[in-house]
C-alpha positions as CSV (number, residue, x, y, z in Angstrom):
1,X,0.0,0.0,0.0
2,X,2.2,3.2,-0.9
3,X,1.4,6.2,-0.4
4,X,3.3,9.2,-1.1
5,X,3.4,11.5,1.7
6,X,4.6,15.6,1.1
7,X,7.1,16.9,3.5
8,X,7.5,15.7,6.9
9,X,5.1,17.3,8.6
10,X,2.5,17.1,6.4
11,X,3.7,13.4,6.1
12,X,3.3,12.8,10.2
13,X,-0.4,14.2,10.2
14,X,-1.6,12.1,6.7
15,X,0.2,9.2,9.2
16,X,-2.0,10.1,11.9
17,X,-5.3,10.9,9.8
18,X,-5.1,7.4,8.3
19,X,-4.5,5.7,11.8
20,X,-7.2,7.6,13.2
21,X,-9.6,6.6,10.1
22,X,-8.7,2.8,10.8
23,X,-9.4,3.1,14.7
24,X,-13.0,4.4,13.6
25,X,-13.7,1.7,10.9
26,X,-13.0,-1.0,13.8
27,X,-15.0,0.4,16.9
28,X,-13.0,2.3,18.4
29,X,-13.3,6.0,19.1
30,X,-10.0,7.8,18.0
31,X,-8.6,11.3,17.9
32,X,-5.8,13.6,17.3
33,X,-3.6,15.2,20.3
34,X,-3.4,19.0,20.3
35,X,-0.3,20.0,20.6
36,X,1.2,16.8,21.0
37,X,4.9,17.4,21.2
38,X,5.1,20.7,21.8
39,X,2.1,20.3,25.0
40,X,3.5,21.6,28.6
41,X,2.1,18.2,29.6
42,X,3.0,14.7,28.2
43,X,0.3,14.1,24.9
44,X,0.5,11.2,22.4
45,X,-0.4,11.7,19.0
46,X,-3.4,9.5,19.1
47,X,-5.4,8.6,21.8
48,X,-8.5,5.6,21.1
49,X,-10.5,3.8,22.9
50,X,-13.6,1.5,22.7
51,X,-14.8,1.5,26.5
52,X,-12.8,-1.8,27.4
53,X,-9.0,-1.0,26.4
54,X,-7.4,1.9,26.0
55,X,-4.5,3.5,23.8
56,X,-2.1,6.0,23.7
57,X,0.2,6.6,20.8
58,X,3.6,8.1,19.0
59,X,3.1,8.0,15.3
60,X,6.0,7.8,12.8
61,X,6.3,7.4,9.8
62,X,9.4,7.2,7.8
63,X,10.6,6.6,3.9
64,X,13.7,5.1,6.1
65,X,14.4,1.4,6.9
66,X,15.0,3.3,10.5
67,X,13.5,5.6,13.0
68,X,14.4,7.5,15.5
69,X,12.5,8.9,18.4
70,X,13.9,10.9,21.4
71,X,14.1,9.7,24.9
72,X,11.5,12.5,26.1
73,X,9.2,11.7,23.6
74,X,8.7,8.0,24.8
75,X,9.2,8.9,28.2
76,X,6.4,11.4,28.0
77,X,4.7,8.8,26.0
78,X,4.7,6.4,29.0
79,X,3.9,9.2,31.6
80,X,1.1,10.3,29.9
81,X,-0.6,6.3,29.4
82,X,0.6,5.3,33.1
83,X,-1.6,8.3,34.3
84,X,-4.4,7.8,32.1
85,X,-4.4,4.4,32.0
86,X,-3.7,3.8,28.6
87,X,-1.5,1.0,26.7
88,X,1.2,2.8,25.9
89,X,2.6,2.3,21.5
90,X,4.9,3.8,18.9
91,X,2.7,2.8,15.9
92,X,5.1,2.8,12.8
93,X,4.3,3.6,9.5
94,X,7.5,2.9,7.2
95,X,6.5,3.4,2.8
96,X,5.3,0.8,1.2
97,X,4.3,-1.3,4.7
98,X,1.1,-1.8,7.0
99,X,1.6,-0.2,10.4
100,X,3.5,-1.9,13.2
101,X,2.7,-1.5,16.6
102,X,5.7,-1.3,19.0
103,X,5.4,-1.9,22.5
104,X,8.5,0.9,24.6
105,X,10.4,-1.9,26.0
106,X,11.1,-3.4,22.3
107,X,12.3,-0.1,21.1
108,X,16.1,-0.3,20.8
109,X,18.4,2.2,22.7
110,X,20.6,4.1,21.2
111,X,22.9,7.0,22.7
112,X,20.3,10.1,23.1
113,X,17.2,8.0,21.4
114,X,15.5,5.0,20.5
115,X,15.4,3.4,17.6
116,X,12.7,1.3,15.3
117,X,13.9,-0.4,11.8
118,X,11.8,-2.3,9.7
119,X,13.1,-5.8,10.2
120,X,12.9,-5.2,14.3
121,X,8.8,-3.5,13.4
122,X,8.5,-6.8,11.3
123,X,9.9,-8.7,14.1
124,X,8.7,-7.2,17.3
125,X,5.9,-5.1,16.6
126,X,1.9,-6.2,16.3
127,X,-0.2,-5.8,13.5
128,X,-3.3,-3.4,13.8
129,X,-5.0,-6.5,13.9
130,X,-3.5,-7.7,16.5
131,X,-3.5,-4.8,18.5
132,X,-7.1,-4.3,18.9
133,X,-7.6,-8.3,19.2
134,X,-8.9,-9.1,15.8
C-alpha cells in the first residue's frame, strides 16, 4: 500500500489521519492530540478507545528502513498512558508497509534516542489486527 506522503510534517499528520480513520472503521473511538509534542504536559499523537481498552500513541512514519524517536518523547509517552491508564505504543508507518505497533520496552536504545527499523517493526511489533484483538 504506498502512499506518497509531502514533506515531513504534512507526512506525520496524513500518518495520523489514516490511523485515526482505521481506529473508527473498527469500533473504536480515536482522535488527534493538540499540541502533541510541543504540550507543557505529556500528549500522544493519538489517543482511542472502545470502553474496554485503551490506547495512547507516538506515530512515525518514515521513507527510512530506520526511525528514531527521542528519549523524552517515549518517556512522556509512557507518563502520559501510566496516568491515564492507557497501553502505551509507537505505531510505525514505514512506505510501502502496513503499520507496526511497538510496544516501549522493544524499542532499541541508542545514545540520546531509540530506535525502530523495519526488520525489528516486522519482528517485534503487532499488527493493527492484533492490537485491537482481531
Amino acid at each position: 500500500m504506498g502512499v506518497g506522503f509531502g514533506g515531513r510534517k504534512s507526512k506525520g499528520s496524513k500518518a495520523e489521519r489514516e490511523l485515526i480513520h482505521l481506529f473508527w472503521a473498527n469500533g473504536f473511538a480515536a482522535m488527534r492530540a493538540a499540541g502533541s509534542g510541543s504540550a507543557q504536559h505529556p500528549s500522544p499523537d493519538i489517543i482511542a478507545g472502545n470502553g474496554k481498552v485503551f490506547f495512547a500513541i507516538e506515530c512515525k512514519a518514515s521513507a527510512d528502513p530506520v526511525k528514531y524517536i527521542e528519549k523524552d518523547q517515549v518517556n512522556q509517552l509512557d507518563l502520559f498512558a501510566n496516568s491515564f491508564g492507557a497501553r502505551a505504543f509507537v505505531a510505525l508507518r514505514f512506505d510501502n508497509e502496513k503499520w507496526y505497533f511497538m510496544h516501549l520496552t522493544d524499542l532499541k536504545i541508542t545514545g540520546k534516542s531509540y530506535a525502530a527499523s523495519l526488520a525489528l517493526a516486522k519482528e517485534k511489533g503487532l499488527s493493527f489486527e492484533q492490537l485491537i484483538g482481531k
